[in-house]
N, C-alpha and C positions, 0 to 999 in steps of 0.2 A: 401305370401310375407315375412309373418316374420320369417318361418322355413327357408328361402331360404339367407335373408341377413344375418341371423345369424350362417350361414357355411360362408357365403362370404362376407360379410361386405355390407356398403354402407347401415346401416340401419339409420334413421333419429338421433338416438340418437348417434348412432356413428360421425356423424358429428357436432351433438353439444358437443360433449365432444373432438371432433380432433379443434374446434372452442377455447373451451379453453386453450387448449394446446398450440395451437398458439399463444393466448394474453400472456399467462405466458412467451413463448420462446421472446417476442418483452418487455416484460415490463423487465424480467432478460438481457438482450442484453441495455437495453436504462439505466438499473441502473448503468452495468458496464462501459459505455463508457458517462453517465452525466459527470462525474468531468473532463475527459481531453478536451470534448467539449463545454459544460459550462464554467468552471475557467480554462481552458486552461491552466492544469496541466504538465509537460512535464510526461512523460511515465518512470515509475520506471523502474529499472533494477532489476533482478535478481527474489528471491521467488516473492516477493511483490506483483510483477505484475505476473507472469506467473502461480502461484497457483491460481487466481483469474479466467486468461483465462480458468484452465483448468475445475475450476467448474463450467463454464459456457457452457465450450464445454462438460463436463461428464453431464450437466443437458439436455442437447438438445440429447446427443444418450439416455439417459433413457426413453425419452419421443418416440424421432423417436423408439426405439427398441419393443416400448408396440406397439406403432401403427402395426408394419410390422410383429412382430410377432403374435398379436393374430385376424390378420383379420378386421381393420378397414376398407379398402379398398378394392374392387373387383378386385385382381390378381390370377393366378395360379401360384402354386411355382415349378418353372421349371426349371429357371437359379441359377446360386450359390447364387448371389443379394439376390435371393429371401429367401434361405436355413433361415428354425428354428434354425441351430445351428449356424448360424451366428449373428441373430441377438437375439433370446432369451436365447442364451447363453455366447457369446462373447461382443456384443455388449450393452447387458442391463445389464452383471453380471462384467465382469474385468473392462471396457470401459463405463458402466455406472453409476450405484449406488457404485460400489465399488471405482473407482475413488472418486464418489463425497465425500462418504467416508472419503477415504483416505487423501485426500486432507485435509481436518477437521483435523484430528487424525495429519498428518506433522503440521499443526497451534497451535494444542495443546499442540504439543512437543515440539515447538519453544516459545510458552509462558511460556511452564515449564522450559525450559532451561533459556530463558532470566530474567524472573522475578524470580523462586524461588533457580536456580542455578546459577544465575547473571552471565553468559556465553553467548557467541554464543553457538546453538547445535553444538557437536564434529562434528555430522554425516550432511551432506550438505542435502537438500533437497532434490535436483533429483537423488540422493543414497538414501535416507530414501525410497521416495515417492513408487520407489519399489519394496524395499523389504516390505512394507506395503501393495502392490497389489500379493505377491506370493501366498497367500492362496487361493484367488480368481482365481490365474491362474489355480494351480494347479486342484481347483473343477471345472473348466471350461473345462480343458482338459479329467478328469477323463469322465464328462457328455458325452464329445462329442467322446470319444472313445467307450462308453456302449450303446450310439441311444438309449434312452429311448423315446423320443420326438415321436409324431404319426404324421401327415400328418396335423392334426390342432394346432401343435406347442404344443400340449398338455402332460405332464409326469406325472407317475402315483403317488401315496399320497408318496409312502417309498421317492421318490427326493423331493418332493415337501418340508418336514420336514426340511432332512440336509440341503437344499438350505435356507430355513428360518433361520435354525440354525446359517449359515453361516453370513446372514446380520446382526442377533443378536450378533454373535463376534465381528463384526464391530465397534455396537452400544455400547458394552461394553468397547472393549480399547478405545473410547470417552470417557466414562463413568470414567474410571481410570485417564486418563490424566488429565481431568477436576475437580475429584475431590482431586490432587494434587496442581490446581492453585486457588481452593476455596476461600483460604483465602486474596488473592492479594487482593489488591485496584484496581481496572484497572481503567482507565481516560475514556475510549473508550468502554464500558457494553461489552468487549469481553468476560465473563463468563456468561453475559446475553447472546449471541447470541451461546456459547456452551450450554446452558441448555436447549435454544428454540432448538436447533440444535437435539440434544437429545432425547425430549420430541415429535416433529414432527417425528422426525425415527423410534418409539417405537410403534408410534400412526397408522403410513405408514405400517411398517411390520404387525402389530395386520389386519390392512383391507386388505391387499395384502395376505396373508395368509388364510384369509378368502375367498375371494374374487377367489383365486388359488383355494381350495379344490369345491368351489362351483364349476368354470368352467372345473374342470377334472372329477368332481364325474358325475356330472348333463349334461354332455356334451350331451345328448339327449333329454334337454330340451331346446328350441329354446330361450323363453324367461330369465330364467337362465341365459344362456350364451351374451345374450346381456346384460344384468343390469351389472350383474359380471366385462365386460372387458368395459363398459364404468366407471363404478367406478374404477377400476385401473388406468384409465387415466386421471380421474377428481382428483384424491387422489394423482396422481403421480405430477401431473400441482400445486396441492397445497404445496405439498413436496420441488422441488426446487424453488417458489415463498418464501417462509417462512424459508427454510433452507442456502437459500444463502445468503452474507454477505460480503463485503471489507473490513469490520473492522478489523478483525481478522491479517490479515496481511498488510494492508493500513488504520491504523488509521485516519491520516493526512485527507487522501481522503476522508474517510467516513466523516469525521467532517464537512469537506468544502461542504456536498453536504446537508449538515442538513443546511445550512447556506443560508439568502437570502441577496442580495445587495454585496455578499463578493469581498471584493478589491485585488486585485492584488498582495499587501502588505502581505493578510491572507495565500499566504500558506509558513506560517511557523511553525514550532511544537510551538516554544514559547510564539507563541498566542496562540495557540490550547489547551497549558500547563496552561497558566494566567500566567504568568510570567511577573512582573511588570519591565515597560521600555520596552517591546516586541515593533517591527515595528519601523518603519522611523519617523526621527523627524517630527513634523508639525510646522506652519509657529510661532503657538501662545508659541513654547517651548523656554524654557531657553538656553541663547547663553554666554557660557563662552569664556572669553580672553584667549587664550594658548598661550604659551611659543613656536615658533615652532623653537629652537636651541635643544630642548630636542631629547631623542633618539625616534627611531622611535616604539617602544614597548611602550615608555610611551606617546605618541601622540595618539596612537591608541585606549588608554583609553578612551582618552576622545570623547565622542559620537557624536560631532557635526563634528569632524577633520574625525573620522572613517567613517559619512557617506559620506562626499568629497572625503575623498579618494577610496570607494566603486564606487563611482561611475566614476571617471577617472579611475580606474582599470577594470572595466565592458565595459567603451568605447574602453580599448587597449584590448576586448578578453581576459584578464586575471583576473577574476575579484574570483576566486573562493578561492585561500586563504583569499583572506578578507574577506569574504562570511563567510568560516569555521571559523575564529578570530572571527568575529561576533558573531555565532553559539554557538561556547564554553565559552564566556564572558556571552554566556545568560545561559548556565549550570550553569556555576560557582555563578550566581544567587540564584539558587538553594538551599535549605539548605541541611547540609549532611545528616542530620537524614532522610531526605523525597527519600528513596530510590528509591520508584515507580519511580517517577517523573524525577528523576536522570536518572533511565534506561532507561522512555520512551525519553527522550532528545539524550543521548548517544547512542542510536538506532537509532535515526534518524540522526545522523551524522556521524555514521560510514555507513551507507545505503547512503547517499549521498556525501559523499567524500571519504571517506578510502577504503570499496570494491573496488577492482576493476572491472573497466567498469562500474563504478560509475555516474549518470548524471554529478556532476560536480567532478568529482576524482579529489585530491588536488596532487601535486607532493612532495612526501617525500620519504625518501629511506627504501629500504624493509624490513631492520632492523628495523624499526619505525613502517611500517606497520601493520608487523607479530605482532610485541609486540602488538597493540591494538587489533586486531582479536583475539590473544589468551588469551588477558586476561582474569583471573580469579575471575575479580569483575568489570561489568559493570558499577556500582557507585562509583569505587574509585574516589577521587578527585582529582589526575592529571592524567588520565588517557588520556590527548592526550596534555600534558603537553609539550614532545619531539617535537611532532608533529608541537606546536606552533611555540616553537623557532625554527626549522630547515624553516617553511614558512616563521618565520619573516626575518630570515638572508636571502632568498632570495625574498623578497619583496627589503628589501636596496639595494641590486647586481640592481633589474631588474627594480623597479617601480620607487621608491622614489626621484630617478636624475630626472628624464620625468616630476615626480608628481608638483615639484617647480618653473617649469614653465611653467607651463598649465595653460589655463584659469581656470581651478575649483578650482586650487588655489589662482587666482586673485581674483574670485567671492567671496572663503570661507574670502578671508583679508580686501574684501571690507565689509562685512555683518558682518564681526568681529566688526570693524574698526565703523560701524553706530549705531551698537550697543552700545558701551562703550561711545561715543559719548552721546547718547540717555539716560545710564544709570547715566553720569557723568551730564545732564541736570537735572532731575529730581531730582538729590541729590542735588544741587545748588536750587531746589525751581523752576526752570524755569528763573533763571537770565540770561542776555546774557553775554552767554559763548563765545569764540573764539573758530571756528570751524575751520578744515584743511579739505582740499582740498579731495573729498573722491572718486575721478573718477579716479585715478591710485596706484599703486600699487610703494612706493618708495624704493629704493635701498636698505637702510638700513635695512629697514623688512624682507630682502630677507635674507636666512638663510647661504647662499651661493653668495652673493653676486654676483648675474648674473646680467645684463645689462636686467632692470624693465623697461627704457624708451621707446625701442622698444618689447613690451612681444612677443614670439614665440608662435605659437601654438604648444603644445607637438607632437610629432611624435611619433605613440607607436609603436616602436620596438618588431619585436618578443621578449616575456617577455619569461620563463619557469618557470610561477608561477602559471600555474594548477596543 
């Protein structure tokens, strides 16, 4: 029995080790898809998200490629499906560890460029990503033009080397990039999750290597060849369990899934930053009297005014320049010296409004936009300075006539109004004071003098202040 499964699979240990394999491909699949089904995150655009799918889909063919290439399973290889050089050479070397790779090395490059050359990388990701896979094509092609491969997917010691050698080039430009961004502070252990990253590939290719010369040399040894290729696949199953990560390029995400009870409020960087004042006022905060004749740039200072108006801007669909106004007010919190922190803020707001095809892309003009992509220091301190004033002049155009008479600005005049009230009692001692009439909203308050006796409900007009 056991010379016979170990030409053709289907021996008891091979299915305890394809058993593994499988909980790793459902525990990797259930990490990346917690945070949008959990905290019902909306789905980033651009690297963020799509570097993430693709290590998850380069973890699932490394795994499928061991299985089909070295005889888990009792098939004859007859159809192309079935071809050694499709799947132990294309599919587990460009398409599997080399993506998974690569994918690593593009994150590395964008933390070196963002944090130690406070840039976007020049070069876009899916232009990086492969020219980072041409080495791997090229040895794939080289393989599959010379048929070294036998009949049990097996090649002899001289490939077996440069192919190793090969992942070892992999693990080196990690190695380079990484220890370029050494010195950062990161917020998010993204140099912890490069070293693990690292230190598991070094540890993977050391038994795969091993593991390779035993099943080509020993190939007439039945027991040999079973130990051999269930340890590649228990070694492979621990490899993308331990090497995979969101961090790296969804900070934000990763934070929120380390997180239990998180409200709905939590995904914002600024929490995630500690950045004091982060999140929606609560019921016990301080209620300042405003002036509302003032301009609408200095109304929006003030924190109690800005979350009224966030949210009648969110009820008319337009709600995402004040969202960015928000966003940037919590930057500018920031201090200048704490560059880290700067970048990781400014990163998360040009990822969310400026890119375009952005989840909530803000409307500015392309002169405005290019200037902030290409800037040459992610931490300067105006660096979406333009950006503000060009939203705020069309906030006045498109919201702030609708904003003054709408109920949210009834509510914010009435809770103003009880407030001061409230405050002007307890500095009298509790004497009885003369109180006025706090269930409408009178004419004179009104900044623009609209007709307060019958209030409208706002109509929100197409705004174009995304």
């Amino acid at each position: 029995m056991a010379p016979t499964c170990a030409l053709n699979g289907g021996c008891p240990s091979d299915y305890a080790a394809l058993s593994i394999a499988l909980l790793s491909i459902i525990l990797l699949v259930a990490k990346a898809v917690a945070p949008y089904v959990i905290h019902k995150i909306p789905r980033p655009k651009g690297s963020s998200f799509w570097l993430v799918a693709i290590q998850v889909s380069a973890s699932i063919n490394l795994l499928l490629a061991i299985v089909m290439a070295l005889g888990f399973l009792r098939f004859r290889r007859r159809d192309w499906w079935t071809s050694c050089y499709l799947w132990a050479v294309w599919v587990e070397g460009p398409l599997g560890f080399g993506l998974l790779l690569g994918c690593r090395i593009v994150q590395a490059y964008q933390l070196y460029n963002v944090f130690v050359k406070r840039r976007l990388p020049p070069i876009r990701s899916f232009v990086f990503l492969p020219l980072v896979l041409l080495p791997w094509i090229v040895g794939a092609t080289i393989i599959h033009m010379k048929k070294p491969l036998n009949r049990h997917c097996h090649m002899g010691t001289q490939w077996i080397i440069p192919v190793m050698c090969l992942h070892a080039l992999y693990v080196a430009a990690l190695v380079v990039f990484t220890g370029a961004v050494r010195h950062v502070d990161f917020r998010f252990h993204e140099l912890k999750v490069l070293w693990r990253g690292i230190l598991v590939s070094t540890c993977c290719i050391v038994l795969w290597l091993a593991a390779y010369l035993l099943n080509d040399i020993h190939e007439d040894r039945s027991l040999v060849q079973i130990i051999s290729r269930c340890l590649l696949l228990v070694v492979t199953s621990v490899l993308v369990l331990a090497f995979f990560s969101a961090s790296l390029s969804q900070p934000l995400v990763s934070h929120l899934t380390l997180r239990k009870n998180s409200s709905q409020e939590c995904n914002l960087m600024s929490l995630a930053l500690g950045i004091p004042g982060s999140g929606l006022l609560t019921h016990g905060d301080s209620f300042e009297l405003t002036d509302y004749n003032q301009p609408l740039d200095k109304l929006l200072l003030n924190r109690t005014f800005r979350q009224s108006f966030m949210e009648f801007a969110d009820s008319c669909l337009a709600g995402e320049s004040v969202h960015f106004y928000e966003e940037v007010l919590q930057l500018d919190k920031i201090p200048i010296s704490d560059d880290v922190k700067r970048i990781y803020m400014a990163r998360h707001i040009i990822d969310k409004y400026i890119t375009p095809g952005a989840t909530m892309e803000v409307n500015i003009s392309h002169h405005c936009r290019q200037e902030i992509l290409s800037t040459v220091d992610l931490a300067h301190p105006h660096l979406f300075r333009n950006a503000q004033n060009e939203l705020v002049h069309l906030m006045k155009m498109n919201l702030v006539n609708d904003y003054w008479g709408s109920t949210f600005f009834m509510k914010l005049k009435e809770e103003s109004m009880m407030k001061t009230v409230e405050h002007e009692l307890q500095e009298h001692g509790g004497w009885n004071f003369p109180q006025q009439r706090l269930s409408s909203v009178h004419c004179a308050d009104d900044p623009f003098h609209q007709d307060c006796h019958s209030p409208r409900k706002s109509v929100c007009s197409s705004h174009d202040s995304s």
